[in-house]
N, CA, C and O atoms as a Tinker XYZ file with bonds, in Angstrom:
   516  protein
     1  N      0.415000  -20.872000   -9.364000    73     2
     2  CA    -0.677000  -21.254000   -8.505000    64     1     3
     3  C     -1.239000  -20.008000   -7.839000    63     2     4     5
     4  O     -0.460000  -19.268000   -7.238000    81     3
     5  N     -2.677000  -19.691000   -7.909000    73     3     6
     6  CA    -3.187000  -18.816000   -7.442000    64     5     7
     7  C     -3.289000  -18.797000   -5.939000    63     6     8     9
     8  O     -3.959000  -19.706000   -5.449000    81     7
     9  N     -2.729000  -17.902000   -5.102000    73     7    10
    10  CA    -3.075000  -18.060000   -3.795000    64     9    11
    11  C     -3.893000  -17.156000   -3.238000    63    10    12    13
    12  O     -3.824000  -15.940000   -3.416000    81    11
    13  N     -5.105000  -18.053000   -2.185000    73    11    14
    14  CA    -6.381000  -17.321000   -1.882000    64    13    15
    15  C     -6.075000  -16.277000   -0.588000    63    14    16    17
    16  O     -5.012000  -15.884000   -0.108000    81    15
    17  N     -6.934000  -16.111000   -0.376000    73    15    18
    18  CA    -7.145000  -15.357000    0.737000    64    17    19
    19  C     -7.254000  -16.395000    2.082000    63    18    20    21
    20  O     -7.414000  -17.610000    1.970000    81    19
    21  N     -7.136000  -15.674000    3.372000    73    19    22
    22  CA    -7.439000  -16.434000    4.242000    64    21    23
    23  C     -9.021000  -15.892000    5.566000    63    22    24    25
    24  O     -9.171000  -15.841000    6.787000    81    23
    25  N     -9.689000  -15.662000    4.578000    73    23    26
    26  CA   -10.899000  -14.946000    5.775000    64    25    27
    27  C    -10.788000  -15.587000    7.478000    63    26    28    29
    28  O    -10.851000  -14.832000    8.448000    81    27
    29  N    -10.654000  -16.764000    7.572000    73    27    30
    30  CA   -10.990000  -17.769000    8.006000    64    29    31
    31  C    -10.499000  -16.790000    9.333000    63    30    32    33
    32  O    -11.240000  -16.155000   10.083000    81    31
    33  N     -9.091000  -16.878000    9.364000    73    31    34
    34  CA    -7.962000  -16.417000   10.059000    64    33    35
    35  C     -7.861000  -15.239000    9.816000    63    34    36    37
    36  O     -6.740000  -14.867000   10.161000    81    35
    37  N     -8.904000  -13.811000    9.072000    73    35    38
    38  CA    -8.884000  -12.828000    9.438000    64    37    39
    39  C     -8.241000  -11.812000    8.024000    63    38    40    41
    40  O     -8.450000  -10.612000    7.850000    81    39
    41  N     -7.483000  -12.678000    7.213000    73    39    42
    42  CA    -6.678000  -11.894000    6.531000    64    41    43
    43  C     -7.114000  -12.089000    5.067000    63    42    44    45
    44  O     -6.667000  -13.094000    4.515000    81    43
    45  N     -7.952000  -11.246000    4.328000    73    43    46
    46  CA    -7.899000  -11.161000    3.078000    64    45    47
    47  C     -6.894000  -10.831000    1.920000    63    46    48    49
    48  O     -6.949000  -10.925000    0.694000    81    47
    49  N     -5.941000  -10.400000    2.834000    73    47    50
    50  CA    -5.002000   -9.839000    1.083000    64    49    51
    51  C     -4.303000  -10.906000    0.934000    63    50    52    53
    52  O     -4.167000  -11.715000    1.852000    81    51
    53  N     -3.568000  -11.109000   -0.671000    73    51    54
    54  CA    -3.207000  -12.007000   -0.970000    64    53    55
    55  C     -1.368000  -11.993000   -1.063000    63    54    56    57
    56  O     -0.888000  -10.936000   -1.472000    81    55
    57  N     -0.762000  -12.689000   -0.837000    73    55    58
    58  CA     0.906000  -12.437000   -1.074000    64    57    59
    59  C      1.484000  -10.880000   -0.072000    63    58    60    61
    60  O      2.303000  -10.055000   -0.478000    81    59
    61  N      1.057000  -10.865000    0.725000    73    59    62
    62  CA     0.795000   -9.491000    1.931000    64    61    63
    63  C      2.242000   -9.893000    2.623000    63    62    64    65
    64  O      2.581000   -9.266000    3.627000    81    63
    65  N      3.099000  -10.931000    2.099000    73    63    66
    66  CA     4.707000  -11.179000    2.888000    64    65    67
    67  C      5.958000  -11.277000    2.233000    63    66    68    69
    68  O      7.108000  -11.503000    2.611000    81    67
    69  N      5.275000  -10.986000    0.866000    73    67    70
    70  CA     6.386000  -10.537000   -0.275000    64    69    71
    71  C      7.138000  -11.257000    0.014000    63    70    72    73
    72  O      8.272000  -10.885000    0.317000    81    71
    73  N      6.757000  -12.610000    0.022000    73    71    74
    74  CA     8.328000  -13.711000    0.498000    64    73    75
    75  C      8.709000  -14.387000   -0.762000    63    74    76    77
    76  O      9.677000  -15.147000   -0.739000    81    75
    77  N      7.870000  -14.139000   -2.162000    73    75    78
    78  CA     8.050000  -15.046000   -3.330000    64    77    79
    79  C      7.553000  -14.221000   -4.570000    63    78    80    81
    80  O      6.919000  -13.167000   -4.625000    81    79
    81  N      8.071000  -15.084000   -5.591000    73    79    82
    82  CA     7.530000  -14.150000   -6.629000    64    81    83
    83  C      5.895000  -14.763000   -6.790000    63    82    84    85
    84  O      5.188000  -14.098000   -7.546000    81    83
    85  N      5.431000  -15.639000   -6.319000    73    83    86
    86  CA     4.369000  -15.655000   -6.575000    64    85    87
    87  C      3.484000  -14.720000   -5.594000    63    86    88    89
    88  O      2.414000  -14.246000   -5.976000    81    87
    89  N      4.105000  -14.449000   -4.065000    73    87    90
    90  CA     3.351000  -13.183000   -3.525000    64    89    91
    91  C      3.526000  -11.808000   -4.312000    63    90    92    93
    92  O      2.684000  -10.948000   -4.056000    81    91
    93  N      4.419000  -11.529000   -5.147000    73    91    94
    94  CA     4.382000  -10.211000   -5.714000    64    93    95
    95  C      3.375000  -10.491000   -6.734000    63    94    96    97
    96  O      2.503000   -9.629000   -6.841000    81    95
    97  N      3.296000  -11.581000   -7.565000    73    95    98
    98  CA     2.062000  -11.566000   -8.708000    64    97    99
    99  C      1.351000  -11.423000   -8.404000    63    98   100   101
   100  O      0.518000  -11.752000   -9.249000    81    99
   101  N      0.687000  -10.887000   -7.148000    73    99   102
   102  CA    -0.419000  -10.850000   -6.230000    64   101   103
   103  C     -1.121000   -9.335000   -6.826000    63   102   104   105
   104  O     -2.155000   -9.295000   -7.493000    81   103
   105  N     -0.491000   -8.404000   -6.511000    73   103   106
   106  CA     0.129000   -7.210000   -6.488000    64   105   107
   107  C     -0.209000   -6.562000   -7.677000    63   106   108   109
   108  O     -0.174000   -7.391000   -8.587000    81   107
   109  N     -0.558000   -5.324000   -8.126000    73   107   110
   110  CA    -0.853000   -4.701000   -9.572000    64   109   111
   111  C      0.108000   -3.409000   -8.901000    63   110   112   113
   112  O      0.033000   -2.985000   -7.748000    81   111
   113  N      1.008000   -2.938000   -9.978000    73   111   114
   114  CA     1.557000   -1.765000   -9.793000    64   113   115
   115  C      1.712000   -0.772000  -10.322000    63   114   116   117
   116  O      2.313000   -0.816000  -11.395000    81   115
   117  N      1.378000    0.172000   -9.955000    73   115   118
   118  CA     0.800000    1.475000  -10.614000    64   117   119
   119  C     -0.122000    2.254000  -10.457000    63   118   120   121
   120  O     -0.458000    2.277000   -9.272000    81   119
   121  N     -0.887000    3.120000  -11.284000    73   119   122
   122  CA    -2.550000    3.253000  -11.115000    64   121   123
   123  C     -2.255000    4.690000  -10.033000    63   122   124   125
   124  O     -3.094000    5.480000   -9.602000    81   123
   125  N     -1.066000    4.674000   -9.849000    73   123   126
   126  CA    -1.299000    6.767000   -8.960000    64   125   127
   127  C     -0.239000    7.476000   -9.775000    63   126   128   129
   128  O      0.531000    7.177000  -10.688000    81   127
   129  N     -0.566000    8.663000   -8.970000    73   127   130
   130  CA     1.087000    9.754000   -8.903000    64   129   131
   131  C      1.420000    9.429000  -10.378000    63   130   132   133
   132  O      0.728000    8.807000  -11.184000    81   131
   133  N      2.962000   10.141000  -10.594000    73   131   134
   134  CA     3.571000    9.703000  -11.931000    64   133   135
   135  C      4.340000    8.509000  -12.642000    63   134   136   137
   136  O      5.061000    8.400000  -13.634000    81   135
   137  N      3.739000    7.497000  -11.461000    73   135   138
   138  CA     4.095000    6.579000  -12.160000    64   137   139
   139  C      5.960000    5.838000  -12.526000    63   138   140   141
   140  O      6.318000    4.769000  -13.021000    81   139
   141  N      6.754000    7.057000  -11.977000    73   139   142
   142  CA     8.383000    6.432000  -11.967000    64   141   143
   143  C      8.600000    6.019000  -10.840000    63   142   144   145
   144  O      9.775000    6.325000  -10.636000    81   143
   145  N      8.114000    5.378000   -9.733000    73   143   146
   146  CA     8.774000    4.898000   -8.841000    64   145   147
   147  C      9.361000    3.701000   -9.248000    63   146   148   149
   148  O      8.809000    3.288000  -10.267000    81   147
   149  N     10.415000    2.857000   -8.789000    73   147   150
   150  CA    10.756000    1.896000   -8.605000    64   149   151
   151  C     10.716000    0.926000   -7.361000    63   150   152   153
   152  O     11.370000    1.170000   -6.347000    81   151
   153  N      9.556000   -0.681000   -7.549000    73   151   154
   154  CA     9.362000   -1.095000   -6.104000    64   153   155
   155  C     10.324000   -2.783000   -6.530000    63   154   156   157
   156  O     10.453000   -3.660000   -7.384000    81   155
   157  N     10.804000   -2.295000   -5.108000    73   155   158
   158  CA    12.061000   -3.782000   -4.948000    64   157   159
   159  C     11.178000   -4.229000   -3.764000    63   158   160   161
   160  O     10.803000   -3.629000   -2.756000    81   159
   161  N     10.903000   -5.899000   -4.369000    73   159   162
   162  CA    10.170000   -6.765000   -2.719000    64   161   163
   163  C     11.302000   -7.415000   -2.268000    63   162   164   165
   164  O     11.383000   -8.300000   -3.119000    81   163
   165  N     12.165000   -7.577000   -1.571000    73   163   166
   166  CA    13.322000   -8.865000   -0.946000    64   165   167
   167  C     12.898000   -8.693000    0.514000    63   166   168   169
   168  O     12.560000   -7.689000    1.140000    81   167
   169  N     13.058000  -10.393000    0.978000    73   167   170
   170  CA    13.231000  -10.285000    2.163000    64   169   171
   171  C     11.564000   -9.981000    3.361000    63   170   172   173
   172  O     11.491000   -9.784000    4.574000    81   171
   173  N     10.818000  -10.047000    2.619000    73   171   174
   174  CA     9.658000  -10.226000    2.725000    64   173   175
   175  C      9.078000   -8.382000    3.243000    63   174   176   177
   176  O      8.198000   -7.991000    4.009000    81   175
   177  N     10.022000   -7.705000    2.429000    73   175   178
   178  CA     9.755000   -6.404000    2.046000    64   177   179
   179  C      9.518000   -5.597000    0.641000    63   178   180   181
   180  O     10.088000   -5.584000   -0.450000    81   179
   181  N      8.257000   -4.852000    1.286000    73   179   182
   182  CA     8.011000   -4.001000   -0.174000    64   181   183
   183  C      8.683000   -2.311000   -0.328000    63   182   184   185
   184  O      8.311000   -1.258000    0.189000    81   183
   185  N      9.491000   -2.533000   -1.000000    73   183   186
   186  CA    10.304000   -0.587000   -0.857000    64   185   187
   187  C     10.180000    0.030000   -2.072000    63   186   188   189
   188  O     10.523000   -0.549000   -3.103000    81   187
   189  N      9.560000    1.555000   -2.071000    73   187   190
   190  CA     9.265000    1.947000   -3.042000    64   189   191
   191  C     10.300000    2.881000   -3.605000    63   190   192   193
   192  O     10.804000    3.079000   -2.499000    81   191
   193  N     11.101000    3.685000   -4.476000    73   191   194
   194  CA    12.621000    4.615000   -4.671000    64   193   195
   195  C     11.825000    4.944000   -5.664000    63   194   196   197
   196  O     11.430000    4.296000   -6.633000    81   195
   197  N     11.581000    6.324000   -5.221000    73   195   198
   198  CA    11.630000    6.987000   -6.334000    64   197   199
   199  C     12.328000    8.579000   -6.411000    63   198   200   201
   200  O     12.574000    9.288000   -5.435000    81   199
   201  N     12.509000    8.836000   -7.499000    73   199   202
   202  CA    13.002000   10.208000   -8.152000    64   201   203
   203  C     11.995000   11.551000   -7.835000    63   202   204   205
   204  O     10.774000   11.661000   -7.727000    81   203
   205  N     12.912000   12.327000   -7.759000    73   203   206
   206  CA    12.214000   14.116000   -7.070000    64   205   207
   207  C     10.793000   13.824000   -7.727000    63   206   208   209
   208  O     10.696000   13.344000   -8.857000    81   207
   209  N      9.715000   14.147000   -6.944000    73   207   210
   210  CA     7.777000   14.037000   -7.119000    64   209   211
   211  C      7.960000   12.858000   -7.940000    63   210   212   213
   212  O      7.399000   13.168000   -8.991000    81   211
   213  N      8.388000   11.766000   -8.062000    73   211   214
   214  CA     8.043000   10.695000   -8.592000    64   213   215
   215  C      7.022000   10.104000   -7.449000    63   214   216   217
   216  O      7.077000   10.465000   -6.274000    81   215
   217  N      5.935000    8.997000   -8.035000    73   215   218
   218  CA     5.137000    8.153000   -7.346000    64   217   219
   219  C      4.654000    6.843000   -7.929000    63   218   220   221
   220  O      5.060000    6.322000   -8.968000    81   219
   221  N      3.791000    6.422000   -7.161000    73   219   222
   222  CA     3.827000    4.438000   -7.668000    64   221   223
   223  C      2.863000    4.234000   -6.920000    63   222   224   225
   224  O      2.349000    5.150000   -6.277000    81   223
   225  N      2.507000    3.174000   -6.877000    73   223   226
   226  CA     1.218000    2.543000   -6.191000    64   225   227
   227  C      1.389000    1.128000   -6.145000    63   226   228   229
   228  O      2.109000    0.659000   -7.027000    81   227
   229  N      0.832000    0.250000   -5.218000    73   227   230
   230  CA     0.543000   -0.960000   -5.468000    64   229   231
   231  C     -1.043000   -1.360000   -4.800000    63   230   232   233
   232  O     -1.416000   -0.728000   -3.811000    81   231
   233  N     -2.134000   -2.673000   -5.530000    73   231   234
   234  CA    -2.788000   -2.535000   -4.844000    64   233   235
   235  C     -2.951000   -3.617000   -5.845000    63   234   236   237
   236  O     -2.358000   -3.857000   -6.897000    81   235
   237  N     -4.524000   -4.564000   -4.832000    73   235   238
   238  CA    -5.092000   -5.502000   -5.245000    64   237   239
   239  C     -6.667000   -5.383000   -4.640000    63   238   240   241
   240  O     -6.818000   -4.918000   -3.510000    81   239
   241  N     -7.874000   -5.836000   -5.462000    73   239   242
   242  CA    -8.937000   -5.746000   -5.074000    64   241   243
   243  C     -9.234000   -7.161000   -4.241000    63   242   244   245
   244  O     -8.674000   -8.229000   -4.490000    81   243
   245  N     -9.971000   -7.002000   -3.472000    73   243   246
   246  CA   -10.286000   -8.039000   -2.304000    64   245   247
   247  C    -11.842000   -7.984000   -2.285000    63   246   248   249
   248  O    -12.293000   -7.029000   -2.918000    81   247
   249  N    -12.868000   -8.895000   -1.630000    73   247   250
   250  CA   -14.137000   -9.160000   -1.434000    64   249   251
   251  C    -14.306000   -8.888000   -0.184000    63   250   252   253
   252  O    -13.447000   -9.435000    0.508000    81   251
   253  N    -15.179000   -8.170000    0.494000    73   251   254
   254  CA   -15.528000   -7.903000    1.661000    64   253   255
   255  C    -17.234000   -7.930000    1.840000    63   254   256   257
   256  O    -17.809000   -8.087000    0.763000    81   255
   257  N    -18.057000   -7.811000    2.935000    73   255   258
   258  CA   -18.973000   -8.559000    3.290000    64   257   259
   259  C    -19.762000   -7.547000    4.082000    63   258   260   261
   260  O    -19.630000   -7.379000    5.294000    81   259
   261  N    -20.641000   -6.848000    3.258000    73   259   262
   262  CA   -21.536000   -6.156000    4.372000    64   261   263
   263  C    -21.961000   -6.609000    5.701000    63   262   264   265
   264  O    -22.558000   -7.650000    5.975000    81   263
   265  N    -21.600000   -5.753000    6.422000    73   263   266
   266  CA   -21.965000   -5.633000    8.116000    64   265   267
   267  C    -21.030000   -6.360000    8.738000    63   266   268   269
   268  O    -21.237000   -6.875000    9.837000    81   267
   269  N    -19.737000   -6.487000    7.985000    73   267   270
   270  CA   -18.508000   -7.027000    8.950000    64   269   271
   271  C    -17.597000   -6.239000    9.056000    63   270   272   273
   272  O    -17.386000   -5.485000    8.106000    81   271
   273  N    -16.709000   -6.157000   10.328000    73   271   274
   274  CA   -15.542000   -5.070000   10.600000    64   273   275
   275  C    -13.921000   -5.755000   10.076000    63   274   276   277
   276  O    -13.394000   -6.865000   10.149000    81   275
   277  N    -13.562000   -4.531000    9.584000    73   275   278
   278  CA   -12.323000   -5.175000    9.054000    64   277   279
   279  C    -10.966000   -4.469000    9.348000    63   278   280   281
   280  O    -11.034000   -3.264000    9.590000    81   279
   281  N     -9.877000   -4.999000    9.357000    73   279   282
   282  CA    -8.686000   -3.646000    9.962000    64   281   283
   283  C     -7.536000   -4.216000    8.669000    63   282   284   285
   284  O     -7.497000   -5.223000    7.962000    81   283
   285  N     -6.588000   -2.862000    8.826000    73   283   286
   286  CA    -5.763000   -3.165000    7.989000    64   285   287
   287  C     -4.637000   -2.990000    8.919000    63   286   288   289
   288  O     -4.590000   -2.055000    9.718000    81   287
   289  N     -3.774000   -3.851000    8.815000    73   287   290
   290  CA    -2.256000   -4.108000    9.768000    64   289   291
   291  C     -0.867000   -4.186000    8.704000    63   290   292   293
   292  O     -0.595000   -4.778000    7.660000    81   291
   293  N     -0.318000   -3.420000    9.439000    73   291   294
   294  CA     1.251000   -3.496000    8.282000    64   293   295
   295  C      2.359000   -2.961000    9.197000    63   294   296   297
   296  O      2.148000   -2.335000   10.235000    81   295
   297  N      3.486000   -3.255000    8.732000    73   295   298
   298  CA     4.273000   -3.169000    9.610000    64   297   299
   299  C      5.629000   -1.735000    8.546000    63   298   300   301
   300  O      6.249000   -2.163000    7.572000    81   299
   301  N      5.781000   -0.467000    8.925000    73   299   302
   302  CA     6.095000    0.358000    7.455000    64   301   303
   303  C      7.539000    0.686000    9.047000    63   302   304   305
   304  O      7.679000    0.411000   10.238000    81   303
   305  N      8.368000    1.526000    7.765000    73   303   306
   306  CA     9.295000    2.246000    8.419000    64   305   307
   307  C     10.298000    2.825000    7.310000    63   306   308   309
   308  O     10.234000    2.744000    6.083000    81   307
   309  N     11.244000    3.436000    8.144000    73   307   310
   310  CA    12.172000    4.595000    7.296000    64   309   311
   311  C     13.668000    4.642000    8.529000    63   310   312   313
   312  O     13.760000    4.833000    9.742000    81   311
   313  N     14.439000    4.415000    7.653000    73   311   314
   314  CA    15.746000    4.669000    8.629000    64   313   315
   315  C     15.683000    6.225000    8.717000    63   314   316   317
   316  O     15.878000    6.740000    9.818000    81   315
   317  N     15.488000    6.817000    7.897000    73   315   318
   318  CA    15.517000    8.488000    7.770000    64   317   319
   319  C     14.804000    9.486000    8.149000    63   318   320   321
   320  O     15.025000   10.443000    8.891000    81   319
   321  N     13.588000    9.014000    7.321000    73   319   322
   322  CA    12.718000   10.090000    7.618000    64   321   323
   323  C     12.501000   10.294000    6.465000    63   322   324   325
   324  O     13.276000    9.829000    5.629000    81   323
   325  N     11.427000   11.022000    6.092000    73   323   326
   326  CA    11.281000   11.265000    4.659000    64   325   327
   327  C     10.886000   12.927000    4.458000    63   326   328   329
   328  O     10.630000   13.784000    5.303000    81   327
   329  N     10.954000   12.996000    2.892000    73   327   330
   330  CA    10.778000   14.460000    2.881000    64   329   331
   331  C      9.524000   14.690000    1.761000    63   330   332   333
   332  O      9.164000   13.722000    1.092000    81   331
   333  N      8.893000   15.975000    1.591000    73   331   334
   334  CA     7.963000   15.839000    0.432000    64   333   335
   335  C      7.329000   14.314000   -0.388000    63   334   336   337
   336  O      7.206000   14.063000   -1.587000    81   335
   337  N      7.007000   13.465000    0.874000    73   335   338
   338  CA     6.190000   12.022000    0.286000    64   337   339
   339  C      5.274000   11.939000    1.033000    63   338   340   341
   340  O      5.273000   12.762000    1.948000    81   339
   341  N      4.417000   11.192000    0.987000    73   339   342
   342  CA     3.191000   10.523000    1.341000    64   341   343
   343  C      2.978000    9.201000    1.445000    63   342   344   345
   344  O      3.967000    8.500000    1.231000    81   343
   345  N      1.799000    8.565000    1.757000    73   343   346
   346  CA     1.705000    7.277000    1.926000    64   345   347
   347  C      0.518000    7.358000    2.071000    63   346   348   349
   348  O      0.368000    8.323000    2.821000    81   347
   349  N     -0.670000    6.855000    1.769000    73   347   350
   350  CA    -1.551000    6.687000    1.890000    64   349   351
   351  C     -2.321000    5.522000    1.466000    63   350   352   353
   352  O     -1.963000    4.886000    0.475000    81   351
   353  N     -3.737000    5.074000    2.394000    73   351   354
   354  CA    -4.324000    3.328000    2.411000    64   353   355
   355  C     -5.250000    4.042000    1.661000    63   354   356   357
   356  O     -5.245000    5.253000    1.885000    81   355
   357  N     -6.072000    3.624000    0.804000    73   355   358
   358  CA    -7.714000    3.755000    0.690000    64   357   359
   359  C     -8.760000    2.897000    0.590000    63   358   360   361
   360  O     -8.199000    1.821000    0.384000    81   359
   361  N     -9.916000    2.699000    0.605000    73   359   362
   362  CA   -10.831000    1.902000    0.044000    64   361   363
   363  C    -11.639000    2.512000   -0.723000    63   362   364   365
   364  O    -12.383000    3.414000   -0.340000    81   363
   365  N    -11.548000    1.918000   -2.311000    73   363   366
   366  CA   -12.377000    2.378000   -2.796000    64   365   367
   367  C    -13.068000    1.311000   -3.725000    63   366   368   369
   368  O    -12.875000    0.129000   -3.443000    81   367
   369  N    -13.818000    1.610000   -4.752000    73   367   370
   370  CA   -14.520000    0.748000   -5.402000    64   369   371
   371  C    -14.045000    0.712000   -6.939000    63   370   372   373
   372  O    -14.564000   -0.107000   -7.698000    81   371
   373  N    -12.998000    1.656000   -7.424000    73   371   374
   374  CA   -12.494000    2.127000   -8.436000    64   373   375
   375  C    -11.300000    1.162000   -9.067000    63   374   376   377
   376  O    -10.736000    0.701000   -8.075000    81   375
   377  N    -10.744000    0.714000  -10.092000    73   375   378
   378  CA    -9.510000    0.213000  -10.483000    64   377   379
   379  C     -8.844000    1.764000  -10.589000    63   378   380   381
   380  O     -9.167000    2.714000  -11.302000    81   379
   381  N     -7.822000    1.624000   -9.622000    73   379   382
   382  CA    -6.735000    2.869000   -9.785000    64   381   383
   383  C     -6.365000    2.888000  -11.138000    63   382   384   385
   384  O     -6.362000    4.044000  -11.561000    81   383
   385  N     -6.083000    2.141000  -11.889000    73   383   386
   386  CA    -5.609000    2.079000  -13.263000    64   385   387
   387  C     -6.715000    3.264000  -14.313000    63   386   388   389
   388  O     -6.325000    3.799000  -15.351000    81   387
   389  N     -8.101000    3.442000  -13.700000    73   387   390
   390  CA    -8.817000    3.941000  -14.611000    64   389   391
   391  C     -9.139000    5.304000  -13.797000    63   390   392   393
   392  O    -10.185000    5.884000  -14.089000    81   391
   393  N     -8.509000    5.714000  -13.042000    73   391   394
   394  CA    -8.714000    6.904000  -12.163000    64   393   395
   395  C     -7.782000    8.130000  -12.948000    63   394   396   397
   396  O     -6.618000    7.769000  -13.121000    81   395
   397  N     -8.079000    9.435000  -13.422000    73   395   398
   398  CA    -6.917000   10.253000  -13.940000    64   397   399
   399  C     -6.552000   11.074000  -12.605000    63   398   400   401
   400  O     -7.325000   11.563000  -11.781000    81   399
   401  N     -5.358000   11.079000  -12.629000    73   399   402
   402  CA    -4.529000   11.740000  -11.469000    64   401   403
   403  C     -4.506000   10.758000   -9.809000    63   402   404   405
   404  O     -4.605000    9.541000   -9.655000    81   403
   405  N     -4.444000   11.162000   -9.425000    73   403   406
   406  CA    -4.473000   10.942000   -7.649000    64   405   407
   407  C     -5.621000   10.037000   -7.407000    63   406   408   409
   408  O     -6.793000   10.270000   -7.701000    81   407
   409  N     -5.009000    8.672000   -6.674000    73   407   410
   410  CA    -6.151000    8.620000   -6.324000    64   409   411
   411  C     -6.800000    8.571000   -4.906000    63   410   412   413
   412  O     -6.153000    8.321000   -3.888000    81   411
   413  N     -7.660000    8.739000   -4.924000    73   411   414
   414  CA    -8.752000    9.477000   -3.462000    64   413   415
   415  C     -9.975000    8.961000   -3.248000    63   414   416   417
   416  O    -10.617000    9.002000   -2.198000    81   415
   417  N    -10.321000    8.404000   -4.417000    73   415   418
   418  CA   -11.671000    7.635000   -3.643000    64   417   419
   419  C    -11.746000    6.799000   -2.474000    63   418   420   421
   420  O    -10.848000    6.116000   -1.980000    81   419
   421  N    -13.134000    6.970000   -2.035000    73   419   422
   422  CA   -13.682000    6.635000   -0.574000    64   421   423
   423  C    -12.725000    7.445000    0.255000    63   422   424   425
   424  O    -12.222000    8.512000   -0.099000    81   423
   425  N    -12.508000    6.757000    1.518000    73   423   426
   426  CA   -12.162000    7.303000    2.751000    64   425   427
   427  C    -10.860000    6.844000    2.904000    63   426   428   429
   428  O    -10.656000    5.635000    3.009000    81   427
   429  N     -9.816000    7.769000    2.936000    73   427   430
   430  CA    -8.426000    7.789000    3.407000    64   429   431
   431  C     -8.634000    7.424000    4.697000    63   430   432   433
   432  O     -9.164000    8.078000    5.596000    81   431
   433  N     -7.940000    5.763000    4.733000    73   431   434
   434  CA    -7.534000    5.405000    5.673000    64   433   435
   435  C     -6.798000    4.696000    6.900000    63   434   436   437
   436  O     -7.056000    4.106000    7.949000    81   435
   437  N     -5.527000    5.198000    5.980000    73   435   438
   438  CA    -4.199000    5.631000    6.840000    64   437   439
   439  C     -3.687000    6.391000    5.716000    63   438   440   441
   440  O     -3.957000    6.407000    4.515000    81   439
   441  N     -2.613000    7.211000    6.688000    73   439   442
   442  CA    -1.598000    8.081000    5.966000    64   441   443
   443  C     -0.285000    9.124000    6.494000    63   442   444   445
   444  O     -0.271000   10.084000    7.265000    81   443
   445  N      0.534000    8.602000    5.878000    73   443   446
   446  CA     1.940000    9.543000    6.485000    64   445   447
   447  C      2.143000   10.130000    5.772000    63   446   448   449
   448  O      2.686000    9.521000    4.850000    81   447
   449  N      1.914000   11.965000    5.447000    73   447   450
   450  CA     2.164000   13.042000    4.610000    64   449   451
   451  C      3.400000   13.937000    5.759000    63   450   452   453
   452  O      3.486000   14.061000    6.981000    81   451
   453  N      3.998000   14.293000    4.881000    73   451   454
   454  CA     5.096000   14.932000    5.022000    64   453   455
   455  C      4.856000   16.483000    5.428000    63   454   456   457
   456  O      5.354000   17.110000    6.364000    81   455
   457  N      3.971000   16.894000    4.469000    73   455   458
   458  CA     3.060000   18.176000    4.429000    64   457   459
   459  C      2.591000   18.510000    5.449000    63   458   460   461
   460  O      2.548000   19.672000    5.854000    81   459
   461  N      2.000000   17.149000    6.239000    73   459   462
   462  CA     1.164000   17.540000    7.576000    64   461   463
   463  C      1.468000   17.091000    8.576000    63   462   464   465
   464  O      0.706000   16.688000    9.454000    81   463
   465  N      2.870000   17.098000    8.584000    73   463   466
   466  CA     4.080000   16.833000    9.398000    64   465   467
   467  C      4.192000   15.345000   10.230000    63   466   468   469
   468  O      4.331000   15.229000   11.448000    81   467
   469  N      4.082000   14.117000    9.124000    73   467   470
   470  CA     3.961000   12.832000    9.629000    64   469   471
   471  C      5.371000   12.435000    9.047000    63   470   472   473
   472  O      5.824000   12.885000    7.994000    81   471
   473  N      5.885000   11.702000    9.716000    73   471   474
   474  CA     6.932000   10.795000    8.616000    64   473   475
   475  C      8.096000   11.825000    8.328000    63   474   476   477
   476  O      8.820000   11.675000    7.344000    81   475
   477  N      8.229000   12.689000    9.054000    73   475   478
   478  CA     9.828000   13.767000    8.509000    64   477   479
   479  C     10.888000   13.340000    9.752000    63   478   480   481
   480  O     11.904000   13.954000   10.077000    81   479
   481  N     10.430000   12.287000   10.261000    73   479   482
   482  CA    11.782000   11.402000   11.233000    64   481   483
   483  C     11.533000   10.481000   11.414000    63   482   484   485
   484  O     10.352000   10.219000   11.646000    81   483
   485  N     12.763000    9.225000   11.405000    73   483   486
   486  CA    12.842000    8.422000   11.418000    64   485   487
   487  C     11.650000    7.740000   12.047000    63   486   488   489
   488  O     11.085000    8.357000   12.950000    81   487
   489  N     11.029000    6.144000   11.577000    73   487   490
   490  CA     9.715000    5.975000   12.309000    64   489   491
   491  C      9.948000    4.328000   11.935000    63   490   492   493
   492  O     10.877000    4.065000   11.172000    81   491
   493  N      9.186000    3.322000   12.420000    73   491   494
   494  CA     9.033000    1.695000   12.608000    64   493   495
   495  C      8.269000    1.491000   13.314000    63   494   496   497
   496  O      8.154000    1.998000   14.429000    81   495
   497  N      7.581000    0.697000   12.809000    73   495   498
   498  CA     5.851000    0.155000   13.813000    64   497   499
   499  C      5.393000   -0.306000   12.833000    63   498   500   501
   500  O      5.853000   -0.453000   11.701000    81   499
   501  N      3.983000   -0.663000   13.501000    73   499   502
   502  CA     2.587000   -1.142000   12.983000    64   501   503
   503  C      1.889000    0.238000   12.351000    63   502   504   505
   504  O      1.887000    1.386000   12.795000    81   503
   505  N      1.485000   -0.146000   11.526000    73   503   506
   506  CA     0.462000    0.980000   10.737000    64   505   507
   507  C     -0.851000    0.168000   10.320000    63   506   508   509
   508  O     -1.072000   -0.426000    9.265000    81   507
   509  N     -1.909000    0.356000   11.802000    73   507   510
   510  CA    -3.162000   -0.008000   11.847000    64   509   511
   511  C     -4.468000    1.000000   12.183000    63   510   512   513
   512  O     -4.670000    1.860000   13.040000    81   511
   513  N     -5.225000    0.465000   11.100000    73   511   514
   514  CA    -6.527000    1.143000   11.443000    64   513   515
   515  C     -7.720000   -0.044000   11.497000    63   514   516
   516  O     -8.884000    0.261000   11.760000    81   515
């Protein structure tokens, strides 16, 4: 069973609580980086493991509505801290799947890089823009 969106109540993405396998069919995975990560959903969590510069992606296209404001809310964390990774939101207009290398279209917006000293200690919250 396909499950919709809920504009109504604010929230367009679809299966966004990873509580079932039908919220992960939601989900396309892949489409960045090199592609070996490994993502485990349990527990109404999405965790990504991957191997030295390994990367992964997940993402789904959604409908949005000229001249309306929209936010993205998530709730991320790390018992550790992380080292040489990233994280990054985007919007773009592109299927990541057909993008070569990285992808970057539109406007980065959110992101925990390691590089630019986000995310190298332990962290839990909301990750909203």
């Amino acid at each position: 069973m396909l499950k919709l969106s809920d504009p109504i109540s604010g929230n367009l993405i679809r299966g966004g609580k990873f509580t079932s396998e039908d919220d992960i069919a939601e989900w396309t995975i892949g489409g960045t980086g090199a592609g070996n990560g490994t993502w485990n959903f349990n527990d109404g969590n999405a965790n990504l493991t991957t191997p030295s510069w390994g990367g992964n992606g997940i993402y789904q296209a959604i409908q949005v509505e000229e001249g309306r404001s929209y936010q993205i809310d998530m709730y991320i964390s790390s018992t550790t801290g992380c080292s040489d990774t990233w994280f990054e939101v985007y919007c773009g207009y592109s299927d990541p799947e057909t993008v070569s290398g990285d992808y970057n279209e539109g406007e980065k917006l959110l992101s925990i890089n390691t590089w630019d000293g986000s995310g190298t200690t332990p962290f839990a919250g909301k990750f909203t823009r």
